[in-house]
N, C-alpha and C positions, 0 to 999 in steps of 0.2 A: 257411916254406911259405906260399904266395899261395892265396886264395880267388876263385874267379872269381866275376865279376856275378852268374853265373845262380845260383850256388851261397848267397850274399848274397841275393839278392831271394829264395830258396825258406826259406831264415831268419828273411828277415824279413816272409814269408807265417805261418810259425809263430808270433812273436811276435803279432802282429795278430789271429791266430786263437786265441792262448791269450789275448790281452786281451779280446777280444769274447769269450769261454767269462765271464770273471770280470768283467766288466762290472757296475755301477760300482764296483765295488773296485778302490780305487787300489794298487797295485802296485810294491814295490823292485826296483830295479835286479837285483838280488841274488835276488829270487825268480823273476825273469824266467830270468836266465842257467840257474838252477836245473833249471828245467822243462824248457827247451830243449837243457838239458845242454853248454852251452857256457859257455866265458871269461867273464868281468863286462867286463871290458873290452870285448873285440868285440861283446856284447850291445846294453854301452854307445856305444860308433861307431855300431850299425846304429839305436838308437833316435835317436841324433843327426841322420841321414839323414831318418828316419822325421818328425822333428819340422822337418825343414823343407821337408819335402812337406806337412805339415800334417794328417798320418796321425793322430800323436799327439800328446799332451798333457803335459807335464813339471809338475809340481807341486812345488816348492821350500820347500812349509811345510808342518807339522804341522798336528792339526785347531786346536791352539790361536792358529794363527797365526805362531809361534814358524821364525822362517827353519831348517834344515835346513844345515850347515857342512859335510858333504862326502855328502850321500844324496838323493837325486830319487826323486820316486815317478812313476809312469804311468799311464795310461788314455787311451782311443778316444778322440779326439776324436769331438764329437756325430755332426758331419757323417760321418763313417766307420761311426762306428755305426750308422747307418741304411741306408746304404749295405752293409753288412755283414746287418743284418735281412732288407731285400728281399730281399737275393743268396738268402741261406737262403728264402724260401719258395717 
């Protein structure tokens, strides 16, 4: 079964808006899908997208620096987040 664009950009309005809810907490792949109640996979495509519009932010290591073998965390990139602030007032 196909999802259309517009079906895709209102997903990945929800994502965007549950990361700006939890802003600066970085965020699994896995809790994302979670919340939005969809696949990890297609979660993971639509933050793909997301990350090279430059929406979001992919973070590949733990706090200790230690690289990460198959899990990405997320967060708003700044510039969105502000953009995201405004809009809300």
């Amino acid at each position: 079964m196909r999802i259309s664009n517009a079906k895709k950009e209102k997903i990945s309005e929800q994502i965007l808006s549950f990361l700006y809810s939890s802003f600066p907490k970085l965020l699994f792949t896995s809790n994302i899908a979670q919340e939005i109640a969809r696949d990890e996979e297609f979660i993971k495509s639509l933050l793909g997208s997301l990350k090279k519009k430059k929406l979001v932010v992919e973070i590949k290591k733990n706090q200790k620096g230690v690289d990460y073998k198959r899990r990405s965390r997320w967060k708003m990139g700044d510039e969105t987040f502000q953009a995201y602030k405004n809009f809300q007032k």
